[in-house]
N, C-alpha and C positions, 0 to 999 in steps of 0.2 A: 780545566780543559774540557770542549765539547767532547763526547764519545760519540763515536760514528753510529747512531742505534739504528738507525734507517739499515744500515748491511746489515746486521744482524736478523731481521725481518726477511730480508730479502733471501739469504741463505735458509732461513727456515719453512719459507713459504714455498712449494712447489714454482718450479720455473715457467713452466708455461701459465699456470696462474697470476702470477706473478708480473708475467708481461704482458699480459690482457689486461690487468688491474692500472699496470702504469700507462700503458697506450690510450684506456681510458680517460685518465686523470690529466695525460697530455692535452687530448682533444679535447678537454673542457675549456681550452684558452681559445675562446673566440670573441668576436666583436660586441661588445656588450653596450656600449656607450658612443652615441653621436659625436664627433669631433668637432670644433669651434675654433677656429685658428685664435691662438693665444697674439694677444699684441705683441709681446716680446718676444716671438718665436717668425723670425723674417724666414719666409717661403724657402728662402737657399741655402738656408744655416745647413751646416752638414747634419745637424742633431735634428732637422725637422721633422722628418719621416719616422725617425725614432720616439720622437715625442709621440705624433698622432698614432702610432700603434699602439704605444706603451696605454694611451689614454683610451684608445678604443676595447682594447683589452680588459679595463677597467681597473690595471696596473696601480696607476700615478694619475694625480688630481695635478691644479694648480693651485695657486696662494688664494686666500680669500680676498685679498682684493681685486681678482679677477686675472696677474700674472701666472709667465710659469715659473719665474728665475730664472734660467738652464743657465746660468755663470754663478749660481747661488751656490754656497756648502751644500750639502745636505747633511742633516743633522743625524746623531745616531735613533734619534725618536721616529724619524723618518725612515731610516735605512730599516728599522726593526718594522715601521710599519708597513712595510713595501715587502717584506718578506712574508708577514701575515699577512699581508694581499694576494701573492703568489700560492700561500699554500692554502689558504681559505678557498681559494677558485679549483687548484689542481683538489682539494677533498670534496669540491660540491657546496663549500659552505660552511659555516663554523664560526666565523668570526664577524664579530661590529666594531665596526672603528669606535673610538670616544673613550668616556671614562673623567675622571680631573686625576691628574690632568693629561690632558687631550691624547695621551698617548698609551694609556694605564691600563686600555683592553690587546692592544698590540701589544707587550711586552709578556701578558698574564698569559695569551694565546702562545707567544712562541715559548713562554717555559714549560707548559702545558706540552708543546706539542715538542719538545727538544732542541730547538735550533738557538736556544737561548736557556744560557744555564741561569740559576739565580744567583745574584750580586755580582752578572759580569761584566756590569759597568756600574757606576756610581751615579753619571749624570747624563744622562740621554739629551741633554739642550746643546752639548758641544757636537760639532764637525767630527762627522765620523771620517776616520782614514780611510783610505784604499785597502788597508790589510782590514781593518774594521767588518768592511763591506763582503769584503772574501769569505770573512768569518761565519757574515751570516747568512749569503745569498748559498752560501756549502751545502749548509744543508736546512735549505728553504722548503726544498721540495725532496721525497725521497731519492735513494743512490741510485735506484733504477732509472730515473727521468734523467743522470747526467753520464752517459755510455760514454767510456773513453775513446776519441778519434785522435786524438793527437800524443807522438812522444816526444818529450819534449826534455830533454838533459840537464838543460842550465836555464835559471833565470838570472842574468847578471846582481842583480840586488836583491837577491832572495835567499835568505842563510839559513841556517838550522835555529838562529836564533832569533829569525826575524818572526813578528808577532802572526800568526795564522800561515804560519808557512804552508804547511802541508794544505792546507785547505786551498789557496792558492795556487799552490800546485796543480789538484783537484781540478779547479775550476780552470785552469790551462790546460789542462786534458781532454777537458769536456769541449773545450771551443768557445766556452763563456769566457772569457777575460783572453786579450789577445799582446796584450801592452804596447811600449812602444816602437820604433821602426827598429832600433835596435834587441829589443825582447825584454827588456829594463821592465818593472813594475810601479816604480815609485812606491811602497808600502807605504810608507810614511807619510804621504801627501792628501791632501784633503779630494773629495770628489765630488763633483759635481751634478746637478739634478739633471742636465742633458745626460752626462755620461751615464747617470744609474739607470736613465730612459733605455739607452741601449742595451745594457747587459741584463735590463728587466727582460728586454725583448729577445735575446738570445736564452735567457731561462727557460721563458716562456715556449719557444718557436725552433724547435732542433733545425728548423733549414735553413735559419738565421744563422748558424752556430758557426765557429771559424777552421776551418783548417790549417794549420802553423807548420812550417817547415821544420824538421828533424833539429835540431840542435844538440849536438852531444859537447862533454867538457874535453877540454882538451888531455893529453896522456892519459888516457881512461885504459883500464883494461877489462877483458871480455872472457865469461867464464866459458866453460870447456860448452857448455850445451849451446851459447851462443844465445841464449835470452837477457842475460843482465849485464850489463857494464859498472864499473867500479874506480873510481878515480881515486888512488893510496897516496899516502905523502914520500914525499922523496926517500931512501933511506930503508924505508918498510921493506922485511923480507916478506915473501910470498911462497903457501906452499900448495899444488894440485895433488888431486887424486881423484880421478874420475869426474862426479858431480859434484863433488866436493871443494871447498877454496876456505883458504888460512892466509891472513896476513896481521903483520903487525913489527913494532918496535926489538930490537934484538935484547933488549932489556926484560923482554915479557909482561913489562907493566899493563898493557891494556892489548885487545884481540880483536879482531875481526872475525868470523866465521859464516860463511855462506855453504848451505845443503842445497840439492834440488832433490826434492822427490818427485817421478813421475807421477802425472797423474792416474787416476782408476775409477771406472765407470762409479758411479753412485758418490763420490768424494764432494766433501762439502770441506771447505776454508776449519769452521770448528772443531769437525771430525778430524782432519788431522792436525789440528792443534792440539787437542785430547791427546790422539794417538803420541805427541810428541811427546809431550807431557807425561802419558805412562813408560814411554821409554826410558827418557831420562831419570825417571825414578827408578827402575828397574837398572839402570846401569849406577847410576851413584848410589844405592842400594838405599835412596829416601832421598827424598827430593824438599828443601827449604824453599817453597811458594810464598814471595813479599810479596805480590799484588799478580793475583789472579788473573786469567785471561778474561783480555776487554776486546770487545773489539773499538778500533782508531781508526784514523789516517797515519798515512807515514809515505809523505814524499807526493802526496795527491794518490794515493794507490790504497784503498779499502784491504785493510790486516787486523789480524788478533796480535794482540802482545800480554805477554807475562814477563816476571822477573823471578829470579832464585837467586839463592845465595849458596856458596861451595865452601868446604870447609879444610880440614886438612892442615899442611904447612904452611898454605900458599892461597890463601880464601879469597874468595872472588867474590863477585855481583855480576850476572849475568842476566841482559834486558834483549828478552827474544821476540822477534818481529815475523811472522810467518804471514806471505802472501801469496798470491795466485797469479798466475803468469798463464799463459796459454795454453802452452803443454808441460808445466813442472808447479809444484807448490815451491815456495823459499821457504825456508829458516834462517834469518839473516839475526845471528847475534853478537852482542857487543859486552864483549868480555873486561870489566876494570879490577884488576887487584888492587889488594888493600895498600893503601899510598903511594897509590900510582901519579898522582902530582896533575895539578892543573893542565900545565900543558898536554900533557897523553894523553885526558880526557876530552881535552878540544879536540884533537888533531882525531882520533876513534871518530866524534860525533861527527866532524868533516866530514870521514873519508863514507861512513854511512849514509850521510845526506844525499851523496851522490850515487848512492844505489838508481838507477837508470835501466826500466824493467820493458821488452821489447812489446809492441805491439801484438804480435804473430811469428 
C-alpha cells in the first residue's frame, strides 16, 4: 500500500512556506501547447472542452495516428503517464516520456517520485479501473495542491475493501472525482480517455474542482464535540464520557474507541502521535510497537497510524488512526482480541470506515 509521504513533508515543512511552494507549483499549469481539434472529438461532445484544456495544458496527447479515442480504455501505462505529466509540470520538469517500452520513464519517475510503489502492477497494457486511477491521480501531485472542500459520508460502492478506497475518498473531498448522479463510483469499471481528460483538468485547475452535497450514512451517530459521525452495527453497546466514545459487541471481542484531544498552538498531526505513543507506554507500563507510526490515508483524510499488541489475560491488537479535524486531533482505534472470529472483525472494520470527520 502507498504511504501518504507528500503529508509527511508538509506537516514538517513551515506552513506558510509550505503554501507559497504549492501555490507555485499550482500556477505552473498553464497553456503550453496549441490545440488542433482532433477528428474524433465532435465540437458538442460533452468531453470536448475537457479534452482541449487537458491538451493545451500539455496533460494528454492523442494516438499517433492522429486520433484522440475519448471512448477508448486507458491503459494503466497511460494513467501512470498522465500522472508523471501532472507532477513533472507542478515540479518545473523532471520527467521525458519514452524508454522500451514506451512507458518505462513514467513508471521509474513515479517510483522515484512515490506515487507508484514497485511491483504495484504486473502489466501496465491492461485497462486501468476507476479505483486504479484514484490510486494514482492521489497522490500525483503533493497533499497541499488537493485542500478538502467537500464532506462527503457515503460512497454507495465504496467499502473498506474496495481497492484504493481511501484514496478515493481523498479525491471526493478534494472535488476531483465527483461520480455518478446518484454519488456510486463504479471502482471496478474501466475509464475512459475523455473522462481522465477531465479529472486531469480538475487536478490541474482548483476552480475546475466540484463542490458535492453533504451526504451522510444513514443511523450514524455524533460524538459529544460534534466533529465526527459514526455509523455502529445494530446491537453494539456504546459508552460516553466527555471527548471520549466506546463502542462495541457485548462479547468484548473486538472495540472501537474514539478520543478528541484539543487542539494547541504549535501541534503537528506527529507530535501528538508521539505524545500518544509516550502515553500509552507510560500507562501499560511498556508498550508492544508491531508497526510504527506511518503516516496513510484513512477514509480520504491524511493520519498517522501504528499498531501494538496488549498482553495480560485478555491480549489484544490494537491498530490506532490519529487524525486532524478542525478543532480536535482523533485517535480513532480498533481494538481485536485474540479469537475474536471473522465476523467481529468485519463488522469493527465497517463501523470505522464510517468514521465521517466535519468540515469546521
Amino acid at each position: 500500500m502507498k504511504q501518504f509521504y507528500p503529508y509527511l513533508t508538509a506537516l514538517i515543512l513551515a506552513g506558510l512556506l509550505l503554501s507559497q511552494t504549492a501555490l507555485a507549483g499550482m500556477e505552473s499549469f498553464t497553456s503550453s501547447a496549441t490545440y488542433i481539434p482532433f477528428p474524433d472529438v465532435a465540437a458538442d461532445a460533452w468531453y470536448a472542452a475537457d479534452v482541449q484544456r487537458a491538451y493545451e495544458l500539455g496533460l494528454i496527447n492523442g494516438k499517433s495516428n492522429g486520433q484522440f479515442d475519448p471512448e477508448g480504455a486507458l491503459t494503466l501505462a497511460e494513467a501512470v503517464t498522465l500522472a508523471a505529466k501532472a507532477r513533472s509540470i507542478y515540479e518545473g520538469g523532471g520527467f521525458t516520456p519514452g524508454g522500451t517500452p514506451w512507458y518505462r520513464n513514467a513508471v521509474q519517475y513515479g517510483q522515484q517520485l512515490g506515487f507508484l510503489t514497485i511491483k504495484e502492477y504486473e502489466d501496465y497494457t491492461v485497462p486501468a479501473t476507476r479505483a486504479d486511477m484514484a490510486g494514482l491521480f492521489a497522490y500525483a501531485l503533493p497533499s497541499t495542491a488537493y485542500p478538502r472542500i467537500n464532506r462527503v459520508g457515503t460512497i454507495p460502492d465504496v467499502t473498506a475493501q474496495t481497492a484504493y478506497s481511501h484514496e478515493i475518498y481523498f479525491l471526493y473531498h478534494a472535488g476531483i472525482l465527483t461520480g455518478g448522479s446518484d454519488g456510486s463510483y463504479q471502482p471496478d469499471t474501466t475509464i475512459t480517455r475523455a473522462e481522465a481528460a477531465a479529472i486531469l483538468n480538475r487536478l490541474a485547475l482548483p476552480d475546475s474542482r466540484k463542490p458535492l452535497a453533504y451526504s451522510g450514512g444513514a443511523g450514524q451517530i455524533t460524538t459529544s464535540d460534534g466533529g465526527v459521525k459514526l455509523t455502529i452495527p445494530a446491537g453494539w453497546t456504546q459508552e460516553r464520557d466527555g471527548l471520549f466514545f466506546q463502542c462495541g459487541p457485548a462479547d468484548g471481542s473486538v472495540k472501537l474507541e474514539l478520543l478528541a484531544l484539543e487542539k494547541a498552538a504549535g501541534q503537528t498531526l506527529p507530535g501528538v502521535t508521539a505524545a500518544l505513543v509516550q502515553g500509552l507506554r507510560e500507562a501499560e507500563g511498556g508498550l508492544l510497537l508491531t508497526e510504527q507510526p506511518e503516516n496513510r490515508l484513512f477514509r480520504g483524510l491524511a493520519c498517522t497510524r501504528f499498531v501494538y499488541e496488549t498482553g495480560g489475560t485478555s491480549p489484544a491488537v490494537a491498530t490506532v488512526y490519529c487524525i486532524e479535524g478542525p478543532n480536535y486531533y482523533y485517535a480513532l482505534s480498533l481494538w481485536t482480541r485474540q479469537n475474536a472470529g471473522a465476523e467481529a472483525e468485519t463488522q469493527l472494520k465497517q463501523a470505522a470506515f464510517s468514521f465521517d470527520l466535519a468540515l469546521s
